[in-house]
NUGU-412616 format. One record per residue (C-alpha): residue number from 1; residue in one letter; chain; y, x, z. Coordinates in Angstrom, 3 decimals, padded with zeros to 6 digits. Example, Ala and Ser with C-alpha at 12.3 -4.5 7.8 and 13.67 -1.06 7.14 Angstrom:
BEGIN
{1 'A' 'A' {-004.500 012.300 007.800}};
{2 'S' 'A' {-001.060 013.670 007.140}};
! end
This chain:
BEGIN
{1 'X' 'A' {-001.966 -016.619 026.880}};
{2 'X' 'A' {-000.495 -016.880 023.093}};
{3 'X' 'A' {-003.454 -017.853 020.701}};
{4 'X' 'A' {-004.358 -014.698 018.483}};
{5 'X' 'A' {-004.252 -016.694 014.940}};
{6 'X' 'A' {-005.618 -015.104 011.723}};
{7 'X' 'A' {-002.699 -015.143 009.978}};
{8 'X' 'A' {-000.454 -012.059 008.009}};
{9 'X' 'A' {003.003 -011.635 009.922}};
{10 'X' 'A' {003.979 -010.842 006.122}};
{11 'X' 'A' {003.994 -014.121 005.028}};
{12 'X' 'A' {004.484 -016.189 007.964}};
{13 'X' 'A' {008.185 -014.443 007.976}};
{14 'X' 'A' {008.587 -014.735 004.490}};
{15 'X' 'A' {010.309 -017.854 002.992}};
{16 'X' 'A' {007.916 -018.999 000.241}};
{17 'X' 'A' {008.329 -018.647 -003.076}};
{18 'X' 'A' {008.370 -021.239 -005.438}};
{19 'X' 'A' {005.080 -022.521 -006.475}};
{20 'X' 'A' {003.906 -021.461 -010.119}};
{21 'X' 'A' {001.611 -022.816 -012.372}};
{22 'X' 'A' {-001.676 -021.704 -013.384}};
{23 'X' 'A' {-002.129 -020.875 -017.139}};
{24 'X' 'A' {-003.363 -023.328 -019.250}};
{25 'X' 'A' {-003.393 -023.391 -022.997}};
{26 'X' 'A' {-002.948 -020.249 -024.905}};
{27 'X' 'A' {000.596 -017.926 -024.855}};
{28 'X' 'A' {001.651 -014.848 -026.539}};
{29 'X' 'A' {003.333 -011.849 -024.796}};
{30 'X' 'A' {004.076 -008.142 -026.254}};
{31 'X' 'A' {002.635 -006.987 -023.085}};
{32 'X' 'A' {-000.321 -008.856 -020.704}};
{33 'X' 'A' {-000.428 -007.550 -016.539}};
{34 'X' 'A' {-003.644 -008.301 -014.940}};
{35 'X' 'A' {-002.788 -008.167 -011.374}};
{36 'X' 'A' {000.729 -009.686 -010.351}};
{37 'X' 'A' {001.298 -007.111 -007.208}};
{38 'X' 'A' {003.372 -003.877 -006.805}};
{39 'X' 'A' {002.474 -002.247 -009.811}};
{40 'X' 'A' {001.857 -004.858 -012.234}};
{41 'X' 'A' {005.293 -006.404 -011.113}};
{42 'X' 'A' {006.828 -003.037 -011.484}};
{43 'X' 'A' {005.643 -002.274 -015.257}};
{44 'X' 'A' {006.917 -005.916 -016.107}};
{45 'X' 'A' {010.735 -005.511 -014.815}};
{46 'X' 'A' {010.850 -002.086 -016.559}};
{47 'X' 'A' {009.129 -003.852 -019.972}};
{48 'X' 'A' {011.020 -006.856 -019.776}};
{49 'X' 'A' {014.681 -004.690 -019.273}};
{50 'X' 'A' {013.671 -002.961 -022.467}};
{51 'X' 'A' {013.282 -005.949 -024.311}};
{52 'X' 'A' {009.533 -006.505 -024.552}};
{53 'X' 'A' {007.978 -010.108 -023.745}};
{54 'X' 'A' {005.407 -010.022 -020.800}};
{55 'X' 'A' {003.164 -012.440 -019.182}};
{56 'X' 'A' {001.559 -011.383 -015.875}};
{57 'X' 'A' {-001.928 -013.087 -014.452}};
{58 'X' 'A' {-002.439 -013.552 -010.827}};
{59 'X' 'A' {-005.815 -014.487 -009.613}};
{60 'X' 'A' {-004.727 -016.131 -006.024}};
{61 'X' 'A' {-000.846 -016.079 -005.714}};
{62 'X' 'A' {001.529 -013.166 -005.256}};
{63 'X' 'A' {001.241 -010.924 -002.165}};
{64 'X' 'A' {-002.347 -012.040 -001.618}};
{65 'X' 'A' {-003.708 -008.471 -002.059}};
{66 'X' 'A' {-002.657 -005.089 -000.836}};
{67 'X' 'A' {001.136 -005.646 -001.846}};
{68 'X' 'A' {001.456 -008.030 000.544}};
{69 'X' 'A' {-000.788 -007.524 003.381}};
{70 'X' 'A' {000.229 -003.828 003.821}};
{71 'X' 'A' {001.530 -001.653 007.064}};
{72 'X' 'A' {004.856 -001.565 005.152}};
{73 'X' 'A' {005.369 001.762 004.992}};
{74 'X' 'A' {007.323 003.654 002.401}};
{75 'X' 'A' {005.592 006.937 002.419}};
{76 'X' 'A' {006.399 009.855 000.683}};
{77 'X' 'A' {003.177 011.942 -001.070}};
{78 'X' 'A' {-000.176 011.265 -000.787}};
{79 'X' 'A' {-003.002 011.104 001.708}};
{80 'X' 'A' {-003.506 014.361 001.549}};
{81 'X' 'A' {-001.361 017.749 001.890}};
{82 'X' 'A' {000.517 018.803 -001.141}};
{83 'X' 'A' {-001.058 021.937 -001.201}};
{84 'X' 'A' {-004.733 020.410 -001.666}};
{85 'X' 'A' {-002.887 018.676 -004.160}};
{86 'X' 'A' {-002.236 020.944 -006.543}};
{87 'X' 'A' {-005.552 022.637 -005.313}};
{88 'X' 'A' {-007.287 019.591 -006.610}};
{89 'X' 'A' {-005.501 018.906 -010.017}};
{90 'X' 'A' {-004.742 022.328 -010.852}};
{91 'X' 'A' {-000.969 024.181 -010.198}};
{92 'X' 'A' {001.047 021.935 -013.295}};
{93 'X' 'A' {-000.503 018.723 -012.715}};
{94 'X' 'A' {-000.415 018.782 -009.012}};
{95 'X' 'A' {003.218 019.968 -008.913}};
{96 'X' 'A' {004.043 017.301 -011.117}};
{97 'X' 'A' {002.287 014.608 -008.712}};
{98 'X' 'A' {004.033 016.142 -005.505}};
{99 'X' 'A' {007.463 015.927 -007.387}};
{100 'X' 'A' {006.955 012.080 -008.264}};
{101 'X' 'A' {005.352 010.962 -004.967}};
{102 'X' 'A' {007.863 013.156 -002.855}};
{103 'X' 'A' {010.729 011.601 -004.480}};
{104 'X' 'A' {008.657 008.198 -004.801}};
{105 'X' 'A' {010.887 006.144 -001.452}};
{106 'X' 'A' {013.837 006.985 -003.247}};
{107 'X' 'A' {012.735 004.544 -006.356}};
{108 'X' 'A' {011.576 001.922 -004.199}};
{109 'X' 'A' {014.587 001.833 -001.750}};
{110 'X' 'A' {016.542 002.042 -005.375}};
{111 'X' 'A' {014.896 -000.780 -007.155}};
{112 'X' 'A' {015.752 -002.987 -003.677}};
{113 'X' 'A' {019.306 -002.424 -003.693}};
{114 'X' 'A' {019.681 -002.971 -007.333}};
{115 'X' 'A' {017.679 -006.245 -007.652}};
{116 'X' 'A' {018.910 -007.117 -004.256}};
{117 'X' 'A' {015.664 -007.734 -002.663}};
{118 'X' 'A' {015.660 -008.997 001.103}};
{119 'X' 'A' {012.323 -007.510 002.410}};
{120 'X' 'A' {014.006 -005.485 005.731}};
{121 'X' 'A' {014.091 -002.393 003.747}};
{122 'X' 'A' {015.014 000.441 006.297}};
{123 'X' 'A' {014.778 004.160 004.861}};
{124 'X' 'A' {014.886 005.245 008.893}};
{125 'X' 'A' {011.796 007.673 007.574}};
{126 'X' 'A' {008.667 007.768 009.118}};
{127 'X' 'A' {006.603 009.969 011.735}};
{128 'X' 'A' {003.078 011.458 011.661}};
{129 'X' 'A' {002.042 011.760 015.433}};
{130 'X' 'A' {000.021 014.295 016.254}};
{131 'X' 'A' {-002.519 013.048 018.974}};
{132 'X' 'A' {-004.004 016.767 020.391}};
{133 'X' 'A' {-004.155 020.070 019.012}};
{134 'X' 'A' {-005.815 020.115 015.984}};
{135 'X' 'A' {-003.617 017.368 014.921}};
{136 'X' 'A' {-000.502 019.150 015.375}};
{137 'X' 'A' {-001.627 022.174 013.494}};
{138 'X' 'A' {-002.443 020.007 010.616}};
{139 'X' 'A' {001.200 018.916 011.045}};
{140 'X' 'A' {002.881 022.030 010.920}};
{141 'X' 'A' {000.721 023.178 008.049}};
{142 'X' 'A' {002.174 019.576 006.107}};
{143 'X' 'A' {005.518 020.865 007.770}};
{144 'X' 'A' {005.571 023.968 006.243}};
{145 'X' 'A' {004.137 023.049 002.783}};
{146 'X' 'A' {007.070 020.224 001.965}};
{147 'X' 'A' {009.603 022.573 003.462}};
{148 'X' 'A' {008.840 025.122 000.783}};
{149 'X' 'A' {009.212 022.088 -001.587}};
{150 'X' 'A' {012.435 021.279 -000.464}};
{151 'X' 'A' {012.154 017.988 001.922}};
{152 'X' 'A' {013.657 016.782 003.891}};
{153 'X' 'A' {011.123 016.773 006.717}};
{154 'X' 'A' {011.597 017.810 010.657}};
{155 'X' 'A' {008.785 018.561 012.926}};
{156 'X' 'A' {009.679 017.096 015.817}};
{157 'X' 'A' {008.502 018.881 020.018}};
{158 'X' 'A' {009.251 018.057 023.314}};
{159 'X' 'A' {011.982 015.892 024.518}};
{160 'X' 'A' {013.076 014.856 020.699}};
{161 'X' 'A' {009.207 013.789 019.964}};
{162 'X' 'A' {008.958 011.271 022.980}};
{163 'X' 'A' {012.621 010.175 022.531}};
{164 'X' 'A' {011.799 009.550 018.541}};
{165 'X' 'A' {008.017 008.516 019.419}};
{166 'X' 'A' {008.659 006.842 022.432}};
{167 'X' 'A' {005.406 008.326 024.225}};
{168 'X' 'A' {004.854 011.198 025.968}};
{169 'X' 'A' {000.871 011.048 024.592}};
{170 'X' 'A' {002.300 012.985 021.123}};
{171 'X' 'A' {003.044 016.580 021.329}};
{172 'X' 'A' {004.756 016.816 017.868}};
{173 'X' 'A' {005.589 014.311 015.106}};
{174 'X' 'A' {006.585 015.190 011.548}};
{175 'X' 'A' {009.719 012.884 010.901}};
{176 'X' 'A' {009.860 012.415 007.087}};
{177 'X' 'A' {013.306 011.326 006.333}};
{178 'X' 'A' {012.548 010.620 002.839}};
{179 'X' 'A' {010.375 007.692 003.718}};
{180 'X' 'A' {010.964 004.156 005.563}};
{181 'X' 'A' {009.521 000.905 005.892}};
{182 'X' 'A' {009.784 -002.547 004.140}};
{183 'X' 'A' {008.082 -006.288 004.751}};
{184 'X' 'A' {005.757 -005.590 002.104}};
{185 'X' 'A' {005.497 -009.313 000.827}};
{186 'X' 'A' {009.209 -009.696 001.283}};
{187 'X' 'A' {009.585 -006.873 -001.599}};
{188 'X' 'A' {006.357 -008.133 -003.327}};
{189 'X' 'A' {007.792 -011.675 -003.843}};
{190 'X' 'A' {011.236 -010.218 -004.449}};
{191 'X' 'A' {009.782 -007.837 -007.252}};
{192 'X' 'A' {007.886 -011.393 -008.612}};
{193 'X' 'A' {012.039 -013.190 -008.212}};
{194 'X' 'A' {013.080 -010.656 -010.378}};
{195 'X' 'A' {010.304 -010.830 -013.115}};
{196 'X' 'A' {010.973 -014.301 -013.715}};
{197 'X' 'A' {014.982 -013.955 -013.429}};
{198 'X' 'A' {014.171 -011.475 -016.554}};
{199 'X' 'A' {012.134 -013.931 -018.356}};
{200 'X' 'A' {008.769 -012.692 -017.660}};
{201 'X' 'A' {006.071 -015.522 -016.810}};
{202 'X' 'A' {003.935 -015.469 -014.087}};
{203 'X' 'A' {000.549 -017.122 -013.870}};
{204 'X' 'A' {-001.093 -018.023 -010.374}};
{205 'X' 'A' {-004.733 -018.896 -009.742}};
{206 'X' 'A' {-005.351 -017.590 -013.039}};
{207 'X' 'A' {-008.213 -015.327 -012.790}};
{208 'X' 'A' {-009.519 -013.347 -015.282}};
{209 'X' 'A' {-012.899 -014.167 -017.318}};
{210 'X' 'A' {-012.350 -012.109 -020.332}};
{211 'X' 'A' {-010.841 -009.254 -021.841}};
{212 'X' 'A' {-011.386 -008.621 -025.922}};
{213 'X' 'A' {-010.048 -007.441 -029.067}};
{214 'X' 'A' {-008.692 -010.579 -031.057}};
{215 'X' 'A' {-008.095 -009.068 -034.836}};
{216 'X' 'A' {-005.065 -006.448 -033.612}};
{217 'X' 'A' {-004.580 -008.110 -030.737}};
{218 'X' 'A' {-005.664 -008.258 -026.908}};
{219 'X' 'A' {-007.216 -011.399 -025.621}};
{220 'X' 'A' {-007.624 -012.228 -021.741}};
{221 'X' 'A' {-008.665 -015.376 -021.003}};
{222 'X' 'A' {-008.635 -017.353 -017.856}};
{223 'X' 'A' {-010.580 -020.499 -016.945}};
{224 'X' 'A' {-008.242 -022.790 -018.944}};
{225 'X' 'A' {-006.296 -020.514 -021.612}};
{226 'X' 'A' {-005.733 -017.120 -022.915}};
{227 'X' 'A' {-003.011 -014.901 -023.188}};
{228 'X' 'A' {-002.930 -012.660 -026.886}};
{229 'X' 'A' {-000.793 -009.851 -026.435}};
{230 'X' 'A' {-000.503 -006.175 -028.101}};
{231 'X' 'A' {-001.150 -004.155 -024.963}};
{232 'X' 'A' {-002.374 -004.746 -021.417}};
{233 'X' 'A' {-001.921 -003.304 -017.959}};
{234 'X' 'A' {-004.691 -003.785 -015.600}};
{235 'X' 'A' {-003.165 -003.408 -012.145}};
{236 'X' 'A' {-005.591 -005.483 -009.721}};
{237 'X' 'A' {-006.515 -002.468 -007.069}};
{238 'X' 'A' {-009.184 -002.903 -004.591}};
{239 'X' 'A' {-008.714 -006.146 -004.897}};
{240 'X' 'A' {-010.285 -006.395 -008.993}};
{241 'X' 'A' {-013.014 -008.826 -009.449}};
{242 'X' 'A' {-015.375 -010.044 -012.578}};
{243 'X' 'A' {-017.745 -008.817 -015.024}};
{244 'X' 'A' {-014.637 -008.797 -017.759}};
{245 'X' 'A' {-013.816 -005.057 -016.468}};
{246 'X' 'A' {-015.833 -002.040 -015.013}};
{247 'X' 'A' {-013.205 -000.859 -013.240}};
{248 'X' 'A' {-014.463 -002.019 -009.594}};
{249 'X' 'A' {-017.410 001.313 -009.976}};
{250 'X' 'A' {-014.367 003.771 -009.758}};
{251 'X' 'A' {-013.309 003.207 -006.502}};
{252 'X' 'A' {-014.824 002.404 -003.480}};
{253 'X' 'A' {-013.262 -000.259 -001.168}};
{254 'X' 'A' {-011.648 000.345 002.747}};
{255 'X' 'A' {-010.409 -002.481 004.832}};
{256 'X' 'A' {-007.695 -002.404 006.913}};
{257 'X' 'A' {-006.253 -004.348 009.792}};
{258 'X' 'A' {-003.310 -005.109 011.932}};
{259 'X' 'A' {-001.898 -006.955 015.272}};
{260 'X' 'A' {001.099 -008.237 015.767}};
{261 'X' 'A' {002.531 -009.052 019.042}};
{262 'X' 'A' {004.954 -012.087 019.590}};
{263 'X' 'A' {008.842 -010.189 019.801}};
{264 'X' 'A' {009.416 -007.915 022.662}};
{265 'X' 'A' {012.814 -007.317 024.166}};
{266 'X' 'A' {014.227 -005.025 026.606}};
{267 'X' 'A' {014.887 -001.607 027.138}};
{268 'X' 'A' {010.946 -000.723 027.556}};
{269 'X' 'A' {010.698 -002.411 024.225}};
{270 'X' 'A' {013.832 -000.954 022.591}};
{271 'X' 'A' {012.606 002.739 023.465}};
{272 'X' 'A' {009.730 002.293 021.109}};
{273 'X' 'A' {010.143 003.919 018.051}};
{274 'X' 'A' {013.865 003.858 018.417}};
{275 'X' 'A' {015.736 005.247 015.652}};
{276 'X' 'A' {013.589 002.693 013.318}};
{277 'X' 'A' {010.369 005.354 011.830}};
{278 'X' 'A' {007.011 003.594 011.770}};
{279 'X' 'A' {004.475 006.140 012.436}};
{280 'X' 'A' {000.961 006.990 012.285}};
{281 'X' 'A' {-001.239 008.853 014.252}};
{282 'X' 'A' {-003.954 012.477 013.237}};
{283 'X' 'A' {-006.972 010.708 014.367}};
{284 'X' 'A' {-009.536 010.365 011.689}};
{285 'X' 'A' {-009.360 006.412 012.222}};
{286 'X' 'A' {-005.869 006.134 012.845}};
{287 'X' 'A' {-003.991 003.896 014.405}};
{288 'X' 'A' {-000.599 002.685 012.654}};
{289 'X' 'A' {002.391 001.467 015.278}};
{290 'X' 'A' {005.314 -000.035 013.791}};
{291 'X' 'A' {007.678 -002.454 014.746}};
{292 'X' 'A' {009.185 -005.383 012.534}};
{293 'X' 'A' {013.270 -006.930 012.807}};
{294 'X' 'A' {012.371 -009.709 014.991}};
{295 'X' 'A' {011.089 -006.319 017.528}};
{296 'X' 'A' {007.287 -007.349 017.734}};
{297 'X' 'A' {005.224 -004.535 017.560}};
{298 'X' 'A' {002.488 -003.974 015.313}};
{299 'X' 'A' {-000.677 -001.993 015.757}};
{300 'X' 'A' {-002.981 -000.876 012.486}};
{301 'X' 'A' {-006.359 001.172 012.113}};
{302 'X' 'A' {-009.132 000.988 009.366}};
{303 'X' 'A' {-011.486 -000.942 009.508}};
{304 'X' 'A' {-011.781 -004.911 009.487}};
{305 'X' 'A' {-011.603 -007.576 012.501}};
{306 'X' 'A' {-011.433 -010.883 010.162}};
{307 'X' 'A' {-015.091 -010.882 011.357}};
{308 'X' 'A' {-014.763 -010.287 014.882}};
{309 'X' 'A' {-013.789 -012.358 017.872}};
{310 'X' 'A' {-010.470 -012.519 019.430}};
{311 'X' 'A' {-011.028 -010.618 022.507}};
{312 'X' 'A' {-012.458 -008.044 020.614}};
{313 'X' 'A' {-009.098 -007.599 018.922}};
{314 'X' 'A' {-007.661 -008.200 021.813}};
{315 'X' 'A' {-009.011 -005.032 023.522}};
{316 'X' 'A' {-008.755 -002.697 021.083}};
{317 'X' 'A' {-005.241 -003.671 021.015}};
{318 'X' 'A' {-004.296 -003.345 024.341}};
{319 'X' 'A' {-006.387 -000.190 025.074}};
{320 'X' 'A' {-003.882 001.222 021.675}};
{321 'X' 'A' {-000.656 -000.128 023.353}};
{322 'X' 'A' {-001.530 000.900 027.106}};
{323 'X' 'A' {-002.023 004.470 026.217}};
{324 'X' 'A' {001.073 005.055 023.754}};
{325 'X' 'A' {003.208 002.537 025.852}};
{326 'X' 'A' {001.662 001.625 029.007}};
{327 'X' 'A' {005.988 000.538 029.854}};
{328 'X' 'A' {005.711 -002.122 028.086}};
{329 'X' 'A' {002.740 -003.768 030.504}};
{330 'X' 'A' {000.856 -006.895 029.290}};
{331 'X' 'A' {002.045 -007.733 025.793}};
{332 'X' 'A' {000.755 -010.860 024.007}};
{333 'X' 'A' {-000.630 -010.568 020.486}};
{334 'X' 'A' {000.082 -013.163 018.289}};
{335 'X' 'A' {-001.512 -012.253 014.777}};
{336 'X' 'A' {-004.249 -010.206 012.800}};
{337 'X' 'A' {-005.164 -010.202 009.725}};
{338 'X' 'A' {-007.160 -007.532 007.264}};
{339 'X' 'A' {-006.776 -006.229 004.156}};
{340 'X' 'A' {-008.407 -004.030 001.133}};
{341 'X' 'A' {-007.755 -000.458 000.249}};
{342 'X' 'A' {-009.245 001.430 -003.188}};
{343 'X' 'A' {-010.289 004.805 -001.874}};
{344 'X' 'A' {-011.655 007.764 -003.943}};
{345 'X' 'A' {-013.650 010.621 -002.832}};
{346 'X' 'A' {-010.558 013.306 -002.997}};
{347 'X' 'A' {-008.048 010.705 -002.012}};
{348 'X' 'A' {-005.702 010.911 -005.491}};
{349 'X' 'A' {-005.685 007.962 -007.875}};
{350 'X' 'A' {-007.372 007.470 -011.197}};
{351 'X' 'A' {-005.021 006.466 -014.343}};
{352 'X' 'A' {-006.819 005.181 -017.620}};
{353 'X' 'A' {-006.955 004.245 -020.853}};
{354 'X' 'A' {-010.208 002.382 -021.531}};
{355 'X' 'A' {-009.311 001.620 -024.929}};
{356 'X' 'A' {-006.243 001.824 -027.094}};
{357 'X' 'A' {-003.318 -000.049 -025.986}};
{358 'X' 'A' {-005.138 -000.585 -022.377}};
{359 'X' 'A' {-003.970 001.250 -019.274}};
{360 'X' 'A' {-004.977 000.459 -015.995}};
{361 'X' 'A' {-004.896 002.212 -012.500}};
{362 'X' 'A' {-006.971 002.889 -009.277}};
{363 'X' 'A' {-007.549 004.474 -006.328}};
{364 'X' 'A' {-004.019 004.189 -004.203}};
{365 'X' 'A' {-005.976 005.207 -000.846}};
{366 'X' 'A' {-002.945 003.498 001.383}};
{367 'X' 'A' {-000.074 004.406 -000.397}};
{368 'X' 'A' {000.550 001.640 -002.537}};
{369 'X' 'A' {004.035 000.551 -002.265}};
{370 'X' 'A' {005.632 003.853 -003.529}};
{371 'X' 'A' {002.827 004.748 -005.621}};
{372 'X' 'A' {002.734 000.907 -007.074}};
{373 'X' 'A' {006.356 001.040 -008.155}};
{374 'X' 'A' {005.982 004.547 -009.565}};
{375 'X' 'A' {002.973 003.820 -011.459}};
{376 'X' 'A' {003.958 000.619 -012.728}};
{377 'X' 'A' {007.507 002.297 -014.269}};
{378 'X' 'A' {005.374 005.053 -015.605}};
{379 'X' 'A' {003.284 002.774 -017.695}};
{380 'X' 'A' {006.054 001.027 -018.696}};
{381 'X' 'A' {007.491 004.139 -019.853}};
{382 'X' 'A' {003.738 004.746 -021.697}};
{383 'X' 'A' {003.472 001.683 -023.790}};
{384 'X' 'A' {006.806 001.701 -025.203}};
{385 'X' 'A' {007.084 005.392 -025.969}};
{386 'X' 'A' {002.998 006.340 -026.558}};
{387 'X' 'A' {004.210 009.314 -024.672}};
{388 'X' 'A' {001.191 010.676 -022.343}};
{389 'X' 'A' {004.156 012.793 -020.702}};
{390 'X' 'A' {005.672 009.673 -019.061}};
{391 'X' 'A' {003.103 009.660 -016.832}};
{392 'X' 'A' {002.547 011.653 -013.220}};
{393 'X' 'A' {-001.426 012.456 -014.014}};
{394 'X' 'A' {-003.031 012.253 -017.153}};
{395 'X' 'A' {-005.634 009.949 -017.911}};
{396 'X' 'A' {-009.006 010.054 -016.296}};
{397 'X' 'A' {-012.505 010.043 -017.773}};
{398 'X' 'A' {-014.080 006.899 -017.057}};
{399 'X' 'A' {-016.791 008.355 -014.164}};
{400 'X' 'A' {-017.992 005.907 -012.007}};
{401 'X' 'A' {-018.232 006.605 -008.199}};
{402 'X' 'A' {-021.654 007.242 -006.844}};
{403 'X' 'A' {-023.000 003.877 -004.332}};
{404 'X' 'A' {-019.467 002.316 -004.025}};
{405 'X' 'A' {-020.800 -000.333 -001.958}};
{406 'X' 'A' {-022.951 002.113 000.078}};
{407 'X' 'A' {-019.751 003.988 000.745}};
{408 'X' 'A' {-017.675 000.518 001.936}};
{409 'X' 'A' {-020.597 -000.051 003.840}};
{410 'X' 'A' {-020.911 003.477 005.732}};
{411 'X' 'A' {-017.315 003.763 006.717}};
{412 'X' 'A' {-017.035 000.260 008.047}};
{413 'X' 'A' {-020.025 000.877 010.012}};
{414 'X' 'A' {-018.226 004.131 011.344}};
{415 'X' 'A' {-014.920 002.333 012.133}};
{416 'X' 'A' {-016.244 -001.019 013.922}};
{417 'X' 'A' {-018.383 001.790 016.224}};
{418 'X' 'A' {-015.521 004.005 016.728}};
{419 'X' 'A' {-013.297 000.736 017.715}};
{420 'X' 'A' {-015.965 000.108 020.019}};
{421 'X' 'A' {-015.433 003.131 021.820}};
{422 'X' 'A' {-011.807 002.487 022.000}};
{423 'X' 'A' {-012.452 -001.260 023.253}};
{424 'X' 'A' {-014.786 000.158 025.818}};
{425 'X' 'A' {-013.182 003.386 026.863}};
{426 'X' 'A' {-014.995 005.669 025.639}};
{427 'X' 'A' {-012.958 007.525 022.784}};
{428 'X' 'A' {-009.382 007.074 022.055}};
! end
């Protein structure tokens, strides 16, 4: 039997980048990023090609948050249907959001090909698998509400579900050929590549301590320096940290894991998500499938198992993989690893301004590598025009959520019992 390591597939297929210093002494930038993933890397390209001097600080090193340790999908839209959407932020805002997060794969598969980014960028699209009835109404209702909008989106039945799906246990899939997939640390570090390539500097295990008005300047400090700069992005997610910032009470925080199996060949394998999609099932705790270049196969759901033993994960893996693809008989799982999502109660992100020339961003709920590069252009676009226009959602009030913790704390209770069931049978 292969050992089941704790380790991110991400990174271990990654070549790793070159090793960067943590900041020490004091440096001046036009423009500081808290928070060297997806978004923060995103606002510094756009900064940097416009001229503007930028220094970005890293707590840990890049890809060690969400950017990294994502399912790699490049969705299209949010969590939730467009049409709650616009229910949600009113008819003009909502519209606005749908517009920029429908058309949201498009910029990132853009941004690879023109920085030439090697992260296995395929925009295949990806498919929403309805497991039983009420799931494939919800479908059709998502089906017909981007259709009006004008995407490209198929809702896929019968013999052209199982051939995309690979299954017969999904009655109808919504293929969203706007979408695709990525290796999400492959793009993170290539996103990092081209920071530096553009002169930006990037600090590693440079944490935060501080964040204060110097004169008319900005001043984060780290452990060993500071960095005085005229405006500052926060972009550090569910993964934000410290007294310095408040920030951590507006979301609440989600885990999510994954398993990796060592590469499967053959045509069982091959018939598994075929044409390239990943996917994701209806359930309430759903279960990702996707498979990476070298043809392993990888199997998500929320929820955390860095704290649980192997044949745990184990089980819950193979009780996934037996009922989509019971072909493929006993498959050996290599890897697993968790990471951290920033939910909000309605599912839609939070953009603010906590103080003149500050701007700062929560609340992704999953979608972070299109709404990441989106975001992180859009502030770009903010600081060097002042234009709130630039930007998909206006700025938020700064409301705290009620009992974040209690929150993390209920749904992971919820998901480890609900795996249980799987593990043992008992739901699916």
């Amino acid at each position: 039997m292969t050992e089941l390591r704790r380790e991110c597939l991400w990174e271990y297929v990654t070549p790793p980048a070159a090793p960067a210093a943590a900041l020490s002494g004091d440096v001046r930038a036009d423009v500081c990023v808290i928070g060297a993933g997806i978004t923060g890397l995103s606002a510094a390209i756009h900064l940097l090609e416009q001229g503007k001097s930028v220094v970005l600080l890293e707590a840990w090193k890049i890809g060690h948050g969400g950017s990294g340790r994502n399912v790699g999908l490049v969705n299209a839209g949010t969590w939730i249907r467009p049409d709650d959407v616009e229910a949600t932020l009113g008819e003009q805002q909502g519209s606005r959001l749908n517009k920029v997060l429908g058309d949201a794969p498009g910029e990132v598969f853009a941004l690879i090909e023109r920085l030439g980014i090697d992260c296995q960028a395929r925009n295949a699209g990806t498919l929403h698998m309805a497991h039983n009835a009420t799931g494939e109404a919800d479908l059709q209702a998502r089906h017909a509400q981007w259709t009006r909008r004008g995407a490209d989106v198929e809702l896929l039945t019968g013999a052209r579900c199982e051939e995309y799906c690979g299954t017969d246990k999904i009655s109808a899939a919504l293929l969203d050929r706007r979408a695709g997939t990525i290796n999400p640390m492959g793009y993170t570090q290539g996103l990092a590549d081209a920071v530096t390539r553009l002169g930006g500097r990037i600090f590693q295990q440079s944490a935060v301590q501080g964040l204060e008005r110097a004169g008319s300047d900005w001043c984060v400090k780290t452990a060993a320096g500071a960095v005085l700069a005229d405006k500052v992005v926060i972009s550090t997610g569910a993964y934000t940290e410290g007294d310095w910032t408040d920030l951590q009470k507006h979301f609440f925080r989600g885990y999510y894991y994954q398993v990796s199996s060592t590469p499967l060949h053959g045509s069982a394998a091959d018939n598994v998500l075929k044409h390239g999609q990943g996917s994701w099932d209806t359930r309430t705790v759903l279960s990702s499938i996707r498979r990476d270049a070298q043809g392993r196969l990888l199997l998500g759901s929320l929820g955390r198992v860095d704290n649980k033993p192997a044949w745990f994960i184990r089980s819950w893996a193979d009780r996934i993989q037996s009922h989509y693809f019971p072909q493929l008989g006993k498959v050996e799982w290599e890897m697993h690893w968790t990471g951290c999502i920033d939910f909000t109660p309605d599912h839609l992100m939070r953009l603010f301004e906590p103080a003149p020339g500050v701007v700062a961003v929560t609340g992704y709920n999953g979608r972070g590598n299109t709404t990441g590069t989106v975001i992180g252009k859009a502030f770009a676009q903010y600081l060097l025009q002042d234009n709130p226009d630039t930007l998909p959602v206006p700025f938020s009030p700064m409301k705290p959520v009620s009992a974040p913790s209690l929150r993390t704390g209920f749904y992971e209770t919820g998901f480890s019992l609900y795996h249980a069931g799987q593990c043992l049978r008992v739901v699916l």
